[in-house]
Biopython code that builds the backbone (N, CA, C, O; Angstrom):
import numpy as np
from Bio.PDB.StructureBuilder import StructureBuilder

atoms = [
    (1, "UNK", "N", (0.844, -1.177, 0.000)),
    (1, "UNK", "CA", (0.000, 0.000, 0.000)),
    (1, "UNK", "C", (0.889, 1.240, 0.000)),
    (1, "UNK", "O", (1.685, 1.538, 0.891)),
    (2, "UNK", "N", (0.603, 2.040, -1.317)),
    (2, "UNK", "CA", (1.558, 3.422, -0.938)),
    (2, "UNK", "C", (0.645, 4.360, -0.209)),
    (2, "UNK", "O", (-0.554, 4.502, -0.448)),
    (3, "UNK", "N", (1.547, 5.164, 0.970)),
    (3, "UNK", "CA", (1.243, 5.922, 1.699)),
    (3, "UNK", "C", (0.969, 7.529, 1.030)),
    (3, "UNK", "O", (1.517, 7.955, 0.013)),
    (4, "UNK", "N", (0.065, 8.212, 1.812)),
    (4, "UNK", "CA", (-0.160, 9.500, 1.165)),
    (4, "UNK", "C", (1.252, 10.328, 1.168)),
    (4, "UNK", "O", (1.883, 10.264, 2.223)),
    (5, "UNK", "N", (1.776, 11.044, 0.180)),
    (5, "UNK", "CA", (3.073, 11.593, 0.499)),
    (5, "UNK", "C", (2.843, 13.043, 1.770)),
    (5, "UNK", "O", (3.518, 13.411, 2.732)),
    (6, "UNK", "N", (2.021, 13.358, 1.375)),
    (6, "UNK", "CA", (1.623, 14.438, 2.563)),
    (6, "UNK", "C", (1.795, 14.013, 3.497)),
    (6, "UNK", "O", (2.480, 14.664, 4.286)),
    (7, "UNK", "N", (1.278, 12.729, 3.898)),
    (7, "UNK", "CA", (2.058, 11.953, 5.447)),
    (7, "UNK", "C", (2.640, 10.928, 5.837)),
    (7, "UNK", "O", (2.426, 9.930, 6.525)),
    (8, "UNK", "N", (3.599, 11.496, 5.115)),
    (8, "UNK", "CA", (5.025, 10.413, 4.946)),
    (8, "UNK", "C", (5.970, 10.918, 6.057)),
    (8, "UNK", "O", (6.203, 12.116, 6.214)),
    (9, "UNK", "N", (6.452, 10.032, 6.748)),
    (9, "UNK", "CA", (7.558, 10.462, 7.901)),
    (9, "UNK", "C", (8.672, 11.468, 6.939)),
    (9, "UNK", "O", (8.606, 11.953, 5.809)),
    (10, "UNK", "N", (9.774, 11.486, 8.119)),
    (10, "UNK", "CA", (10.797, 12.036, 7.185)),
    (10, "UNK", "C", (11.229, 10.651, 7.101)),
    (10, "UNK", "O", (10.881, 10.395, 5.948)),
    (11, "UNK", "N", (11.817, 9.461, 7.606)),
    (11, "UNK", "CA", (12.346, 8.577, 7.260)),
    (11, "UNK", "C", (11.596, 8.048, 5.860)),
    (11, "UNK", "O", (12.112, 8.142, 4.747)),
    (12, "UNK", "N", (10.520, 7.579, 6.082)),
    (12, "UNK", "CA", (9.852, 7.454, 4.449)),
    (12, "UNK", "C", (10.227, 7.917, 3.490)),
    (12, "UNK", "O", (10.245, 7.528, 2.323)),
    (13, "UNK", "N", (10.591, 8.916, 4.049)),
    (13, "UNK", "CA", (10.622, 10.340, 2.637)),
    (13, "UNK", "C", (12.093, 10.056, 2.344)),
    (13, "UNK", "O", (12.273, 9.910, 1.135)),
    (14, "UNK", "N", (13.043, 9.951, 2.976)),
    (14, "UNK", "CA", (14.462, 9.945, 3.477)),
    (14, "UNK", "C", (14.916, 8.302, 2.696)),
    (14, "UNK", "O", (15.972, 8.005, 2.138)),
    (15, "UNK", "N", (14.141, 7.771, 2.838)),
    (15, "UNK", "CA", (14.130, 6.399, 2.338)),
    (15, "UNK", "C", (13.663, 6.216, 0.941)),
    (15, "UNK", "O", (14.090, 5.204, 0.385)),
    (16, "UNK", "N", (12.740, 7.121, 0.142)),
    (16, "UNK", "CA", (12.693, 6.990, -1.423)),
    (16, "UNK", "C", (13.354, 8.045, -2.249)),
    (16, "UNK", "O", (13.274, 8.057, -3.477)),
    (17, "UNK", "N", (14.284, 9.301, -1.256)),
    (17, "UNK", "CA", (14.757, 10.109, -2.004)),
    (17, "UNK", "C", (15.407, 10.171, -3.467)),
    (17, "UNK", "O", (15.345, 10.736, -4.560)),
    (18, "UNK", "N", (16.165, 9.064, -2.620)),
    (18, "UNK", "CA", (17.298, 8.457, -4.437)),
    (18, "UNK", "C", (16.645, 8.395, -5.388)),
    (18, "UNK", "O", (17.074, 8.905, -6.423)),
    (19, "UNK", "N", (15.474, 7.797, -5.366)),
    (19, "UNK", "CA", (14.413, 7.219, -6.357)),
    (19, "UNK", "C", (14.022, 8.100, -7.047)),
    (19, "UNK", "O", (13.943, 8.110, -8.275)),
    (20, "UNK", "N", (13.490, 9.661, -5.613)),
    (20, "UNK", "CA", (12.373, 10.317, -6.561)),
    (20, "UNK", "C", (13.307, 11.225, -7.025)),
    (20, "UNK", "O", (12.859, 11.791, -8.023)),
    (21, "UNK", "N", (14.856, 11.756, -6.607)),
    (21, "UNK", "CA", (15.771, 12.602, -7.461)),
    (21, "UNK", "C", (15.843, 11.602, -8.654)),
    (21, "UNK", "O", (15.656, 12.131, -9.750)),
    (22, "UNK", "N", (16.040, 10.480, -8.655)),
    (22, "UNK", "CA", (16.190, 9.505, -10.131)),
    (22, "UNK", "C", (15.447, 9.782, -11.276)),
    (22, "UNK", "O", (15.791, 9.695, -12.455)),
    (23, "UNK", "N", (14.131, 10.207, -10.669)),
    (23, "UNK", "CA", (12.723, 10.262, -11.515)),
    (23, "UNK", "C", (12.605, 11.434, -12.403)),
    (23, "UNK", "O", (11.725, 11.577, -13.252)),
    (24, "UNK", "N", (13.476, 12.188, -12.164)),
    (24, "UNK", "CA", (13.930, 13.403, -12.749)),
    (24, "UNK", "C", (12.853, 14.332, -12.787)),
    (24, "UNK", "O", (12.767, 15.284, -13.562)),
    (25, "UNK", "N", (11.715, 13.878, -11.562)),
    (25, "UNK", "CA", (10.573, 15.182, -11.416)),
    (25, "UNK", "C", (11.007, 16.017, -10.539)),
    (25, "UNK", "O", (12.012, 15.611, -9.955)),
    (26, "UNK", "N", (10.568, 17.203, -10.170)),
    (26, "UNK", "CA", (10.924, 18.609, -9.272)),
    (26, "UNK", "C", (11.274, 18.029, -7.865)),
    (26, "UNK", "O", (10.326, 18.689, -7.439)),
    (27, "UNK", "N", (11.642, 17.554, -7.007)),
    (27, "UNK", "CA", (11.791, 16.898, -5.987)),
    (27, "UNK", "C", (11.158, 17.865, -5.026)),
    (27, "UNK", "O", (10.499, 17.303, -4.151)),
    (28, "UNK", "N", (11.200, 19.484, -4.953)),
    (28, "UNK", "CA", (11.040, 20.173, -4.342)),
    (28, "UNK", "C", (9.494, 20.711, -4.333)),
    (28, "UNK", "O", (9.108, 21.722, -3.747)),
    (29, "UNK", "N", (8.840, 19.978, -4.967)),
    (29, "UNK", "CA", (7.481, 20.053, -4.999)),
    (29, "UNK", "C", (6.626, 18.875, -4.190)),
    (29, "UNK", "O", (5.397, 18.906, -4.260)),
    (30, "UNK", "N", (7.131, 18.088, -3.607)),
    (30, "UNK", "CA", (7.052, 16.719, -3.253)),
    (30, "UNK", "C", (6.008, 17.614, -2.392)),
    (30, "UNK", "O", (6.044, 18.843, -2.350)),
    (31, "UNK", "N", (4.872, 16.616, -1.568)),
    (31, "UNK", "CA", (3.785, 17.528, -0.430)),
    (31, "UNK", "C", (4.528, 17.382, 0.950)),
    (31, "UNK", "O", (4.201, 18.022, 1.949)),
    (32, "UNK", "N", (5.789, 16.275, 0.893)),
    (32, "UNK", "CA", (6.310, 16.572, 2.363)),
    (32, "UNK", "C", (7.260, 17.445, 2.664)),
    (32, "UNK", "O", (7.509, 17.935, 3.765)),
    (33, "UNK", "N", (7.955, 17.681, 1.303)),
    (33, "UNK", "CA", (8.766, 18.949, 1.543)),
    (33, "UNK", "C", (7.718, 20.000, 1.743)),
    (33, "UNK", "O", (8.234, 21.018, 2.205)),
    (34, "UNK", "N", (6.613, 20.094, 1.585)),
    (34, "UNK", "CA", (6.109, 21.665, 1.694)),
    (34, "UNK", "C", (5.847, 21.998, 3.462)),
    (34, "UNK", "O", (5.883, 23.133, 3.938)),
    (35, "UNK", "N", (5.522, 20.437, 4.445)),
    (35, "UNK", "CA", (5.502, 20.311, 5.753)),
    (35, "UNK", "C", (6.987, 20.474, 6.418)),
    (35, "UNK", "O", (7.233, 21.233, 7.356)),
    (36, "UNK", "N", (7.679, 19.853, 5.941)),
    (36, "UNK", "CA", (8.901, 19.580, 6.425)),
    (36, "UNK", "C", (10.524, 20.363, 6.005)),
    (36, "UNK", "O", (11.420, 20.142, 5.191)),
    (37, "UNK", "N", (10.316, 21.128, 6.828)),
    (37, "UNK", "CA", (11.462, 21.999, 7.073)),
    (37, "UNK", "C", (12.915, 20.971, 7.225)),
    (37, "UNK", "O", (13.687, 21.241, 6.305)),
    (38, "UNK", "N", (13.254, 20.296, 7.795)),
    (38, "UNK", "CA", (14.713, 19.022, 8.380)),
    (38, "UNK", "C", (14.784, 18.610, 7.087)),
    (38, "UNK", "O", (15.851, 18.837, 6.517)),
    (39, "UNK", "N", (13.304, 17.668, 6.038)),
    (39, "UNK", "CA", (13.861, 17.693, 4.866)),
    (39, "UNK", "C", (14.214, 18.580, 3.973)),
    (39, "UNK", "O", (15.210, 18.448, 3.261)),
    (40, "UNK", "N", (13.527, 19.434, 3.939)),
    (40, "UNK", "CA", (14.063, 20.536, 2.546)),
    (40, "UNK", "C", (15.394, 20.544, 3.037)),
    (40, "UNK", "O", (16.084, 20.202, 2.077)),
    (41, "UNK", "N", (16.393, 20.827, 4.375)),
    (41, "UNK", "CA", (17.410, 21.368, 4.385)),
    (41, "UNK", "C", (18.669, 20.581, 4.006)),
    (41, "UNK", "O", (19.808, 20.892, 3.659)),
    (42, "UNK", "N", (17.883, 19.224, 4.250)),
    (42, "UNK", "CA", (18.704, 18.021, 3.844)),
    (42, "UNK", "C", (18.573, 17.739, 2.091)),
    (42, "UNK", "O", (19.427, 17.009, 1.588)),
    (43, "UNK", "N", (17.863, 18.131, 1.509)),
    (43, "UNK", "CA", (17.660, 18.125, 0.256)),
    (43, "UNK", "C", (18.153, 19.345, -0.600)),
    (43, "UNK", "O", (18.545, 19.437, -1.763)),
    (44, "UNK", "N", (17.971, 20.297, 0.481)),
    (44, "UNK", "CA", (18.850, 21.607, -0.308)),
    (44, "UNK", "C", (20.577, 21.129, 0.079)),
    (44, "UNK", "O", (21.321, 21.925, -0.493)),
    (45, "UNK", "N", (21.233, 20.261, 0.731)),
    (45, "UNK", "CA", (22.452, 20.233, 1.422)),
    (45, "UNK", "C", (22.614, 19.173, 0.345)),
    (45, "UNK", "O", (23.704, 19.294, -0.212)),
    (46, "UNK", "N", (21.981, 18.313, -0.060)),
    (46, "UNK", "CA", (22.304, 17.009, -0.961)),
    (46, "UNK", "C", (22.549, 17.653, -2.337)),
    (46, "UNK", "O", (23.521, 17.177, -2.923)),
    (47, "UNK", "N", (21.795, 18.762, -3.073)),
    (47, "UNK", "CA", (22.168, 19.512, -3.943)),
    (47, "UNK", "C", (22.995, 20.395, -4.365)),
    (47, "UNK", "O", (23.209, 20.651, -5.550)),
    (48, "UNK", "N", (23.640, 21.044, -3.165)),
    (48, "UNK", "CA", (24.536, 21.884, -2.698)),
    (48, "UNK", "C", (26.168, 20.283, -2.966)),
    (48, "UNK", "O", (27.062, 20.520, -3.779)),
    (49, "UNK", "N", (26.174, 19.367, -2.422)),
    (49, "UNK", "CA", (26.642, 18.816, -2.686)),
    (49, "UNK", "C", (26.593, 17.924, -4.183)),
    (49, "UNK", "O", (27.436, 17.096, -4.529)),
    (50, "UNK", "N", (25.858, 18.170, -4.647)),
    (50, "UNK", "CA", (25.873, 17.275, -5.901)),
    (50, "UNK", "C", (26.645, 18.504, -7.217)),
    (50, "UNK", "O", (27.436, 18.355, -8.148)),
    (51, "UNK", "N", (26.026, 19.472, -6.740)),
    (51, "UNK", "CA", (26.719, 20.503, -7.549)),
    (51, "UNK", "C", (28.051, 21.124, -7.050)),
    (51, "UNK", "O", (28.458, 22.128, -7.634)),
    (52, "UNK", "N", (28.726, 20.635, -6.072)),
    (52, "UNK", "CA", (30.274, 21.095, -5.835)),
    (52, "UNK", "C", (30.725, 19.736, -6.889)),
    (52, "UNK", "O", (31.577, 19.900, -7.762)),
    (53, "UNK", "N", (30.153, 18.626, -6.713)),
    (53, "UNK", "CA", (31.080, 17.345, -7.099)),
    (53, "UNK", "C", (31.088, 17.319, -8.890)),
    (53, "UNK", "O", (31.963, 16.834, -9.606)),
    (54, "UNK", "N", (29.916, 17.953, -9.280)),
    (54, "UNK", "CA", (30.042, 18.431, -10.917)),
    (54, "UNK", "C", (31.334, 19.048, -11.138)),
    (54, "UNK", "O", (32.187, 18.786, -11.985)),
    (55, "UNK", "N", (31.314, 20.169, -9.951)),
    (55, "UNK", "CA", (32.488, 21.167, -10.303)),
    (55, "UNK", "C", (33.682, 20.434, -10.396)),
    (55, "UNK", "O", (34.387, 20.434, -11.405)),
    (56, "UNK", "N", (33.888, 19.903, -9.525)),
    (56, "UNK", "CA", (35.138, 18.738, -9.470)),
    (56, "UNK", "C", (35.992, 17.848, -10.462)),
    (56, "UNK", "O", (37.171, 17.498, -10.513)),
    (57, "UNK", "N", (34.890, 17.648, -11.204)),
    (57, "UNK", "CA", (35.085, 16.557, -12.018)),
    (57, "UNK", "C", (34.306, 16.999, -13.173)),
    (57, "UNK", "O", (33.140, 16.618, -13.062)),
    (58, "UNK", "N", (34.519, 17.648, -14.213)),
    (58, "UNK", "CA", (33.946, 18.124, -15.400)),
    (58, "UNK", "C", (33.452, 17.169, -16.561)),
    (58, "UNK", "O", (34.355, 16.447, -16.983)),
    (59, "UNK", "N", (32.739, 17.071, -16.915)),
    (59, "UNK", "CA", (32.328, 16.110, -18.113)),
    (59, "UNK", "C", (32.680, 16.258, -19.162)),
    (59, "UNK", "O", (32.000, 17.105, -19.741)),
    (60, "UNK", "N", (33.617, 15.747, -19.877)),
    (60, "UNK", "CA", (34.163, 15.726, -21.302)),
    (60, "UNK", "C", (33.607, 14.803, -22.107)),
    (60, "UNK", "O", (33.289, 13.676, -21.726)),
    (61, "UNK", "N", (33.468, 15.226, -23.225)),
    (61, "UNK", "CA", (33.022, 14.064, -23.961)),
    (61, "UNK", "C", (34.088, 13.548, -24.701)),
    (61, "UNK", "O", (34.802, 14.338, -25.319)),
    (62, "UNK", "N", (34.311, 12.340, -24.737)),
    (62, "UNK", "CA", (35.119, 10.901, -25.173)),
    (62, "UNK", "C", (35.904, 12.067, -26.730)),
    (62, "UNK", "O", (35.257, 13.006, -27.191)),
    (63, "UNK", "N", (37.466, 11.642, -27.306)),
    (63, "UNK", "CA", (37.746, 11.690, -28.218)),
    (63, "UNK", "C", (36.554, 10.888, -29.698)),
    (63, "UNK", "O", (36.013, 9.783, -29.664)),
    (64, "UNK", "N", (36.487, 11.903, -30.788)),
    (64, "UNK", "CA", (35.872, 11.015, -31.331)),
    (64, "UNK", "C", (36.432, 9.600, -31.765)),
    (64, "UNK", "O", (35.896, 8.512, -31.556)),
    (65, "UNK", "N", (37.817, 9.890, -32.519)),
    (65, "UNK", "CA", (38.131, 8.399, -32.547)),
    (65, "UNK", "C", (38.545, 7.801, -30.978)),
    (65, "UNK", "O", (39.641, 7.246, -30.906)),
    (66, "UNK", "N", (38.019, 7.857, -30.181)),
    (66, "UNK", "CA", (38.328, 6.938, -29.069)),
    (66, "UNK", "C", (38.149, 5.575, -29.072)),
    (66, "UNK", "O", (38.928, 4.770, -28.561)),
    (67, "UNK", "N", (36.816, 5.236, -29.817)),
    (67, "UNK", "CA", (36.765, 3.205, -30.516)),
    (67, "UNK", "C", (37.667, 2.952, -31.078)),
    (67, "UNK", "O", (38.490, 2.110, -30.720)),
    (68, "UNK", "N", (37.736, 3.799, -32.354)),
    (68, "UNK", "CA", (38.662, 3.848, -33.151)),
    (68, "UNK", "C", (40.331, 2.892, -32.639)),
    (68, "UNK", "O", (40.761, 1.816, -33.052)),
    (69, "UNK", "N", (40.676, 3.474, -32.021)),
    (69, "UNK", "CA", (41.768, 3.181, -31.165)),
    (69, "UNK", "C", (41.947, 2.540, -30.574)),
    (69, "UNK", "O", (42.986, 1.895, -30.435)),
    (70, "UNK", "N", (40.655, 2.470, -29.813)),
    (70, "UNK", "CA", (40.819, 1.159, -28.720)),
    (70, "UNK", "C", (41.222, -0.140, -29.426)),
    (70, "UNK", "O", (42.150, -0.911, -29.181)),
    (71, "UNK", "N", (39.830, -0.187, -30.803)),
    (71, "UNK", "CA", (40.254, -1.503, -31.475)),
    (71, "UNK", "C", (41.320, -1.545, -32.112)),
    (71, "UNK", "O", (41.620, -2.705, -32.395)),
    (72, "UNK", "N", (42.005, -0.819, -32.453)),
    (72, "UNK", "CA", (43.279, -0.790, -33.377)),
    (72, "UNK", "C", (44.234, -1.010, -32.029)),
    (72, "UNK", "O", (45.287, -1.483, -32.456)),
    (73, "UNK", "N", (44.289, -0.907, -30.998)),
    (73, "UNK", "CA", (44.905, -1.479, -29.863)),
    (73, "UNK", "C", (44.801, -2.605, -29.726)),
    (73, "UNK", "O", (45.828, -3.245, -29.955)),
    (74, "UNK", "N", (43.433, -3.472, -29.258)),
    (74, "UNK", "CA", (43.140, -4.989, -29.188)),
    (74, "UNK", "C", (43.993, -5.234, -30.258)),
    (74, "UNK", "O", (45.166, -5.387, -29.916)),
    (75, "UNK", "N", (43.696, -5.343, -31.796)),
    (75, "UNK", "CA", (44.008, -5.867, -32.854)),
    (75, "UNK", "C", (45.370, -6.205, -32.798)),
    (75, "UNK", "O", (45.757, -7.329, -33.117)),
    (76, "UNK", "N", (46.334, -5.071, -32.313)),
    (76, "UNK", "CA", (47.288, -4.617, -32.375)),
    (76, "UNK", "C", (47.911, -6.253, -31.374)),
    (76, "UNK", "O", (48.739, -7.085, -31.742)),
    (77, "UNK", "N", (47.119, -6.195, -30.088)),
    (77, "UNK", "CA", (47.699, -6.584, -28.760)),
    (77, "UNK", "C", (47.192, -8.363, -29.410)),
    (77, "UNK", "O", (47.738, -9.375, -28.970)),
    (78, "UNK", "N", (46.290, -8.393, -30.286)),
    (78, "UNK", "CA", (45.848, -9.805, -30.895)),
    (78, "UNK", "C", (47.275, -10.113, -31.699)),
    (78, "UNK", "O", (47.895, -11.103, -31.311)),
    (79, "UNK", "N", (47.734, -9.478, -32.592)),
    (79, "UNK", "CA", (48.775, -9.691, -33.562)),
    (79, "UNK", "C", (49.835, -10.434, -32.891)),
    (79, "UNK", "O", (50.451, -11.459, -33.183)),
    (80, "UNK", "N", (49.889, -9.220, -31.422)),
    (80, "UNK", "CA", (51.447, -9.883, -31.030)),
    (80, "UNK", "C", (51.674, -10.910, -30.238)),
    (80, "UNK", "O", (52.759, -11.423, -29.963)),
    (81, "UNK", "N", (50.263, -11.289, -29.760)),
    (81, "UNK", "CA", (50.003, -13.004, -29.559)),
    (81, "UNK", "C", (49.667, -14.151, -30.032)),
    (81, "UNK", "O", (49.434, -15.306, -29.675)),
    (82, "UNK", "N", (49.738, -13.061, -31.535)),
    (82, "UNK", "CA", (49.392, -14.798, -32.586)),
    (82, "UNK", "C", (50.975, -15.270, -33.128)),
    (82, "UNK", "O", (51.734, -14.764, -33.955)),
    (83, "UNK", "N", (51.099, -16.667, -32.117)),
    (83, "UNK", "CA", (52.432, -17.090, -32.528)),
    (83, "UNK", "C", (52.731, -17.650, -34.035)),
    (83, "UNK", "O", (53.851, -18.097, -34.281)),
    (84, "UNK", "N", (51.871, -17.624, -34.886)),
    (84, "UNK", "CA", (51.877, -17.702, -36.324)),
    (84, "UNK", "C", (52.605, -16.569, -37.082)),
    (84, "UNK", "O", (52.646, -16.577, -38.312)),
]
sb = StructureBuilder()
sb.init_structure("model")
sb.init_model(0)
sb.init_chain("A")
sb.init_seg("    ")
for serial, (resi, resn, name, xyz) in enumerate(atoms, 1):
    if name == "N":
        sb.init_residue(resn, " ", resi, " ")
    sb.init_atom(name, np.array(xyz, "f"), 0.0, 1.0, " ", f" {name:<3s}", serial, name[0])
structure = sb.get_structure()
């Protein structure tokens, strides 16, 4: 049975967070954040942290020939173990 989110503990709430940030809906619209002050602050602190760790570590996207290479590596690393 799912529970009304309006009266969801904080542990409840605390317990499907991952999920509902996963879900890629507004998290901050949820009806227990609108009661619950301890969560929003923990949810504003989890964001606050998710966006230092972006900073950290920047997202590049892959060389294009990066396959390219790889397999011409295997191939490469196949050759020099074929005792033929």
């Amino acid at each position: 049975m799912t529970r009304d989110p309006q009266f969801m503990t904080c542990q409840e709430f605390q317990e499907q967070m991952a999920e509902l940030i996963g879900s890629g809906e507004d998290v901050n619209n949820h009806p227990h954040l609108r009661m619950c002050a301890t969560c929003r602050a923990l949810l504003a602190d989890l964001q606050t942290i998710a966006d230092a760790a972006r900073e950290l570590l920047p997202v590049e996207p892959p060389a294009e020939d990066l396959w390219q290479r790889i397999e011409l590596a295997i191939q490469k690393e196949d050759s020099s173990l074929d005792p033929g």
